[in-house]
Structures are given as C-alpha cells and as structure tokens.
N, CA and C atoms as a LAMMPS dump frame, in Angstrom:
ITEM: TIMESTEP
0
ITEM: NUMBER OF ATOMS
306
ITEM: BOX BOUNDS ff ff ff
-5.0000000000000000e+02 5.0000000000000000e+02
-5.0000000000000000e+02 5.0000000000000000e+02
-5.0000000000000000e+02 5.0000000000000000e+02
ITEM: ATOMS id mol type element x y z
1 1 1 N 32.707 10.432 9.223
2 1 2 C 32.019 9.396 8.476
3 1 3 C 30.575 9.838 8.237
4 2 1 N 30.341 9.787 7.103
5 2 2 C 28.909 9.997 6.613
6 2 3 C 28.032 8.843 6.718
7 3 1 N 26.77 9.167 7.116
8 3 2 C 25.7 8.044 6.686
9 3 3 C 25.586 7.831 5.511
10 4 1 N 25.33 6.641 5.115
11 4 2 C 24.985 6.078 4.281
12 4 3 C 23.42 6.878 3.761
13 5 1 N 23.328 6.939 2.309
14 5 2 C 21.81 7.686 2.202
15 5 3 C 21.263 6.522 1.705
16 6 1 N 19.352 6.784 2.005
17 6 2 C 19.318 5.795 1.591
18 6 3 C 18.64 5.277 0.337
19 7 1 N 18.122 4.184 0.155
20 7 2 C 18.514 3.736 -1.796
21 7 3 C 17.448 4.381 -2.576
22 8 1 N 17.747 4.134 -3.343
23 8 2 C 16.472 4.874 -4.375
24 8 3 C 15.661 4.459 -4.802
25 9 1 N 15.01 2.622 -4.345
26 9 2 C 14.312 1.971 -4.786
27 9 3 C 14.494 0.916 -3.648
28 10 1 N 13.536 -0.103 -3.244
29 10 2 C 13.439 -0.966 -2.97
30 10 3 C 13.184 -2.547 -3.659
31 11 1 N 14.127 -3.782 -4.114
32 11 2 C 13.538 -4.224 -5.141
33 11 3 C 12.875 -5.526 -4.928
34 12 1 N 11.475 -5.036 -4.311
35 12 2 C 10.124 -6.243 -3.953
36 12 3 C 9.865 -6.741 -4.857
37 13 1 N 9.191 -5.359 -6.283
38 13 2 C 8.003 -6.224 -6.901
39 13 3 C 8.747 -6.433 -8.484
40 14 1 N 9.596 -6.055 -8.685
41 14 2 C 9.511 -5.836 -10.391
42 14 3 C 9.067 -4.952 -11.031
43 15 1 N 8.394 -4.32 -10.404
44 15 2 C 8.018 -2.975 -11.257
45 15 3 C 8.937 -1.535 -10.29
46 16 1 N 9.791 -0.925 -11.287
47 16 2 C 10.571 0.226 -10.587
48 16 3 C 9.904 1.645 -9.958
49 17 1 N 8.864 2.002 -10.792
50 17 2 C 7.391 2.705 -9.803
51 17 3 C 7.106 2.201 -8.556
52 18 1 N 6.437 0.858 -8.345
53 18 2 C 6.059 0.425 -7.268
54 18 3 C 6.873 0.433 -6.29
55 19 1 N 8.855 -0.004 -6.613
56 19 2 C 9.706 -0.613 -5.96
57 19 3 C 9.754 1.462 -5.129
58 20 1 N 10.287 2.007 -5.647
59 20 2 C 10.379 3.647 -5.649
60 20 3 C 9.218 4.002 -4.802
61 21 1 N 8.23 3.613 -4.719
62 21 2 C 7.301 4.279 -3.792
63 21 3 C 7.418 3.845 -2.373
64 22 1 N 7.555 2.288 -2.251
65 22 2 C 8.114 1.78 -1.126
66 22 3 C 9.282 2.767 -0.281
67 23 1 N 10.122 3.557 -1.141
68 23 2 C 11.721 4.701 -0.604
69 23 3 C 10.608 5.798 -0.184
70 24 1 N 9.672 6.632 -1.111
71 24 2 C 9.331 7.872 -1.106
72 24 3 C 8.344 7.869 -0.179
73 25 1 N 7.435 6.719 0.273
74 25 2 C 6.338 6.98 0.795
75 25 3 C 6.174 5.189 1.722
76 26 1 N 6.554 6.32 3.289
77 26 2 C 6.436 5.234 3.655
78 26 3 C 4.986 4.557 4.174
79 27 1 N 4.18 5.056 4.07
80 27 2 C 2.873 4.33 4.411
81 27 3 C 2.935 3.435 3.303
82 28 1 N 3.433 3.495 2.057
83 28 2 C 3.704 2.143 1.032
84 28 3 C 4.293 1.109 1.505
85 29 1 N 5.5 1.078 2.164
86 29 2 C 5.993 0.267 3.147
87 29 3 C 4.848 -0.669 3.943
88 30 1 N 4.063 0.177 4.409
89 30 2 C 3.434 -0.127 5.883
90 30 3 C 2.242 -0.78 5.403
91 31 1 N 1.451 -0.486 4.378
92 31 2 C 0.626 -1.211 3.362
93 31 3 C 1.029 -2.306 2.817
94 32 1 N 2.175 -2.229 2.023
95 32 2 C 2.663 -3.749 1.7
96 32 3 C 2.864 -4.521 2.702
97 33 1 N 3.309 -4.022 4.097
98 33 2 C 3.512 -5.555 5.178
99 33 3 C 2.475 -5.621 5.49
100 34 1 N 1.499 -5.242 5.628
101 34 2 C -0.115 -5.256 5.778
102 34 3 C -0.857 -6.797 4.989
103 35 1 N -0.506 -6.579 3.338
104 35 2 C -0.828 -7.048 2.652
105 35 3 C 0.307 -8.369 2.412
106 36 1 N 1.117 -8.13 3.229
107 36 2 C 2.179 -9.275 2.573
108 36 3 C 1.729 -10.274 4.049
109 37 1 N 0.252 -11.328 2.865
110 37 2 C -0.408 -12.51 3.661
111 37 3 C -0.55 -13.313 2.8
112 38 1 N -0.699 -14.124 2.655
113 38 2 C -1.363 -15.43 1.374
114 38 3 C -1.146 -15.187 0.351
115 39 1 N -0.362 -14.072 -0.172
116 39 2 C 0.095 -13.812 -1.815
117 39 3 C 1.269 -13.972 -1.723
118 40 1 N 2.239 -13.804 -2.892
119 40 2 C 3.763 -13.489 -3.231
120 40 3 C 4.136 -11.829 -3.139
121 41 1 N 5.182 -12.111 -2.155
122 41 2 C 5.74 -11.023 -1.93
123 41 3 C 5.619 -9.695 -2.808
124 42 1 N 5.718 -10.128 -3.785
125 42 2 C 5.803 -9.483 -5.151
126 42 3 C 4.31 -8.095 -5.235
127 43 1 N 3.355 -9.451 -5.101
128 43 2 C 2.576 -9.076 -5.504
129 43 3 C 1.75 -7.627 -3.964
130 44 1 N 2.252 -8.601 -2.921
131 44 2 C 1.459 -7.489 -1.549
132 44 3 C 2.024 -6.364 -1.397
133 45 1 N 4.222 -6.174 -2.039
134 45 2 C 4.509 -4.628 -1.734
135 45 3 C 3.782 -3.999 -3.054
136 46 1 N 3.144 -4.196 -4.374
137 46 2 C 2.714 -3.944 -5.609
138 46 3 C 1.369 -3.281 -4.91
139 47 1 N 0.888 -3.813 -4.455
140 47 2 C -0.399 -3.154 -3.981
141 47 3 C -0.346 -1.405 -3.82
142 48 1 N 0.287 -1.308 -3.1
143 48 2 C 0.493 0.313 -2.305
144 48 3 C 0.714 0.826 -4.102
145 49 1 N 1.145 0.706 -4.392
146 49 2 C 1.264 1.446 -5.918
147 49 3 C -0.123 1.664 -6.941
148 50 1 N -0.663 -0.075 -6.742
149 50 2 C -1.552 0.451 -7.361
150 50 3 C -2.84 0.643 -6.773
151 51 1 N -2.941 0.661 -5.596
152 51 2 C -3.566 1.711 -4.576
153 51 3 C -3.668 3.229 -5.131
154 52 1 N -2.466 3.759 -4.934
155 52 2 C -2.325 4.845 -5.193
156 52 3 C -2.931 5.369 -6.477
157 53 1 N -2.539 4.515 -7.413
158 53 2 C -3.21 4.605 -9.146
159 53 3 C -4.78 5.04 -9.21
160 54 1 N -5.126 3.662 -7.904
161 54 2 C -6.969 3.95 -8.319
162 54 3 C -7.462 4.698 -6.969
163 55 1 N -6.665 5.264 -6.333
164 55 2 C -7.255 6.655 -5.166
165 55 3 C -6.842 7.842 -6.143
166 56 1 N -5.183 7.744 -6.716
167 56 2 C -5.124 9.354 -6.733
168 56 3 C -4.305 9.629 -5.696
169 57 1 N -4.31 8.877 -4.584
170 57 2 C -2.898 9.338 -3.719
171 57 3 C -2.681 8.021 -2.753
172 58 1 N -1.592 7.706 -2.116
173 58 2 C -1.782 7.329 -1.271
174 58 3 C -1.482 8.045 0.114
175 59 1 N -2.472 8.223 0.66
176 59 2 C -2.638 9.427 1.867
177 59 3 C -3.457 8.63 3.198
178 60 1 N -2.416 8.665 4.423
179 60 2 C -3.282 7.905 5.561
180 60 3 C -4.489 8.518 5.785
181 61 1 N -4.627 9.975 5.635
182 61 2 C -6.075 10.189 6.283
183 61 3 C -7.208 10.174 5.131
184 62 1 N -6.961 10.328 3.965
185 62 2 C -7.55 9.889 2.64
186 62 3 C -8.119 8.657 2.833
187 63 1 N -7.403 8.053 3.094
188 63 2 C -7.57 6.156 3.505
189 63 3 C -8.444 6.215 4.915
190 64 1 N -7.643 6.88 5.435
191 64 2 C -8.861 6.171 6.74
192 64 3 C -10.391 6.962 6.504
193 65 1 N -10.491 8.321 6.059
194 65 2 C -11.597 8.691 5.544
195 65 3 C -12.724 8.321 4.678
196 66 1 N -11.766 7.801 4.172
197 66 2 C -12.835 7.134 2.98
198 66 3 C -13.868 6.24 3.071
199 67 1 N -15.207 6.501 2.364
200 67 2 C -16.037 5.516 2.485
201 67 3 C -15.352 3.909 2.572
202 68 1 N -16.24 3.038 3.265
203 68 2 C -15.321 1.488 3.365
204 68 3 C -16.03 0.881 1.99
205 69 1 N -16.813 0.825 1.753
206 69 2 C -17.097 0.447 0.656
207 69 3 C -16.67 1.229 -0.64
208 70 1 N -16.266 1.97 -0.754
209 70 2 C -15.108 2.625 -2.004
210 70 3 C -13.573 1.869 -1.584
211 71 1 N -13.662 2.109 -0.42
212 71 2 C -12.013 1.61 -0.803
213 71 3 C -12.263 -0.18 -1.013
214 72 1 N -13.283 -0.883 -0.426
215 72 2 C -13.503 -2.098 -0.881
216 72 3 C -13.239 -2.088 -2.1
217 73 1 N -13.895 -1.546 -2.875
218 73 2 C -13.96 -1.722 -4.596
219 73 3 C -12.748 -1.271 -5.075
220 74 1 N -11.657 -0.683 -4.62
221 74 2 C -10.816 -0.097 -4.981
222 74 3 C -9.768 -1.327 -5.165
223 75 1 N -9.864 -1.829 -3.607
224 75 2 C -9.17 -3.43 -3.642
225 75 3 C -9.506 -4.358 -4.597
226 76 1 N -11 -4.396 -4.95
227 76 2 C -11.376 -5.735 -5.788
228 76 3 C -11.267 -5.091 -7.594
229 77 1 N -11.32 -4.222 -7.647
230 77 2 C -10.899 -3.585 -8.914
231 77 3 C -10.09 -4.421 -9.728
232 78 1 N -10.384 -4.92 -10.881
233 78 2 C -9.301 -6.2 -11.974
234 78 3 C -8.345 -5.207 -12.065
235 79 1 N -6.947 -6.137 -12.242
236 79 2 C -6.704 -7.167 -11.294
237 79 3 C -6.796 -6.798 -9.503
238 80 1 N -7.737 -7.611 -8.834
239 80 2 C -7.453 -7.263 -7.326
240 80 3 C -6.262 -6.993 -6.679
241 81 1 N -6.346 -6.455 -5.608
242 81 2 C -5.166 -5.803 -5.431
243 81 3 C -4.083 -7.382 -4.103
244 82 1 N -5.684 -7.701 -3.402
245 82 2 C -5.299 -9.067 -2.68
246 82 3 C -6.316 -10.044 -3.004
247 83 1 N -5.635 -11.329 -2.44
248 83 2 C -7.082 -12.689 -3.208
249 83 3 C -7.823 -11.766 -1.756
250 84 1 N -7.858 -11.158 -1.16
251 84 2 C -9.03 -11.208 0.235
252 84 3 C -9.163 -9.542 0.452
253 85 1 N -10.056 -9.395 -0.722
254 85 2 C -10.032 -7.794 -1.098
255 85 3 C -10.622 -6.815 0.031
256 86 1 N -11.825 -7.483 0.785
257 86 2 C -12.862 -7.004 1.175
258 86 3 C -12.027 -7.174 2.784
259 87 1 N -11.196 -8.02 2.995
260 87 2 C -10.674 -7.886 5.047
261 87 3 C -9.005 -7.507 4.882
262 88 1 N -8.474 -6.958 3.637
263 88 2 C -7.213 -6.621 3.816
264 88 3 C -7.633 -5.235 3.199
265 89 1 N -8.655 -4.562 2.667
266 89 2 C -9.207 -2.978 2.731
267 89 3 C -9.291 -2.523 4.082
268 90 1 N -10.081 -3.441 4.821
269 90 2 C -10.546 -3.079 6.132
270 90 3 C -9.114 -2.84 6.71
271 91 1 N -8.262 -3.979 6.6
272 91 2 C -6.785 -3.782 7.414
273 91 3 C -6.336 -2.222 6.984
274 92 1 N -6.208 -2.312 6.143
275 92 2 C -5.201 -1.127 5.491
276 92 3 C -6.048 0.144 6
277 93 1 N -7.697 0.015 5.949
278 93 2 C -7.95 1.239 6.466
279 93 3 C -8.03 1.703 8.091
280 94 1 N -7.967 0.396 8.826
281 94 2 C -7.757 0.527 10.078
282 94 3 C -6.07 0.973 10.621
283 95 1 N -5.186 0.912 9.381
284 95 2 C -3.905 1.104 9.916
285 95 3 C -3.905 2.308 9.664
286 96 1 N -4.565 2.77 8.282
287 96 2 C -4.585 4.256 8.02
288 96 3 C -4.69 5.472 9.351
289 97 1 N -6.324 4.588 10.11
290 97 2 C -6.637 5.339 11.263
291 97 3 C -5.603 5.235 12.239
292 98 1 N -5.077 4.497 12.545
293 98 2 C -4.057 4.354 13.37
294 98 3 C -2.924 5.326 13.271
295 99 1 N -2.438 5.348 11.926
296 99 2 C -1.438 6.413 11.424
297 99 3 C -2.072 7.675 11.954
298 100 1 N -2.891 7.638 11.715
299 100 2 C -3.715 9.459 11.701
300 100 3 C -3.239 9.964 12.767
301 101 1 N -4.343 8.962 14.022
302 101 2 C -4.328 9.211 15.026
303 101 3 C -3.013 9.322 16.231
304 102 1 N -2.117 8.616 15.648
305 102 2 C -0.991 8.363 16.319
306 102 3 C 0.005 9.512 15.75
C-alpha cells in the first residue's frame, strides 16, 4: 500500500497561488495560523502569499532578519495584509525567529 501523496493545493482562500503555497511552503501554513485572528479565514491563509509578493520571498530567516519596521509596512501596505498590521508583523516575525533558531 502506497501513501497517499499529498494535494496540490490547499483550498483556504480562493485564490489557487495562495491556496498552492500553503502545499509548497510550509512556513505559509505556519503564517496563515499565525494570522488566522479577527479576520476570515480566507483572508489570514491569503496573507503568506501576499507576503511573499511584497518581500520577494517568503523565507524564515529573511523574516526574522528583517528590519521590524519594513516588515511593519509590508503588513500595512493597501490592501493590509491583517486589520492589526503592526502586532501580527511582530507575531510572524517572532515565529520566523523561532523557526530559525529551532
């Protein structure tokens, strides 16, 4: 018996990019449950995607490196990425460090 492989998309947000990055990259995963707080589902696994759009990658040590005030703006960038741009950057970059380090 073979394993099962697994899917080729995840389907959170509606968009098949975003849903696909969630499979390929799991710190996208780990970012969207991060972010999946006071918004629609939809919208917190969507983030990690377009994260990625306005870094250029999504990369844990990229992220935890990064100035905090760049990746602030990165979050509040139209459309924001969460209504609470400025303490779910901080999250995401404290998980980043965590990833690193661990």
């Amino acid at each position: 018996m073979t394993a099962p492989s697994a899917p080729e998309r995840l389907h959170f947000t509606g968009n098949d990019e975003a849903d696909r990055l969630l499979v390929t990259n799991p710190l996208a995963l780990l970012v969207g449950f991060v972010l999946d707080q006071q918004v629609p589902m939809q919208k917190a696994f969507s983030g990690p995607w377009e994260l990625e759009r306005r870094l250029g990658a999504l990369d844990a040590r990229t992220i935890a490196e990064l100035d905090p005030l760049e990746l602030e703006e990165a979050f509040r960038a139209k459309p924001a990425i969460h209504r609470f741009p400025a303490s779910m950057a901080r999250r995401v970059q404290e998980l980043c460090a965590a990833v690193v380090e661990d």
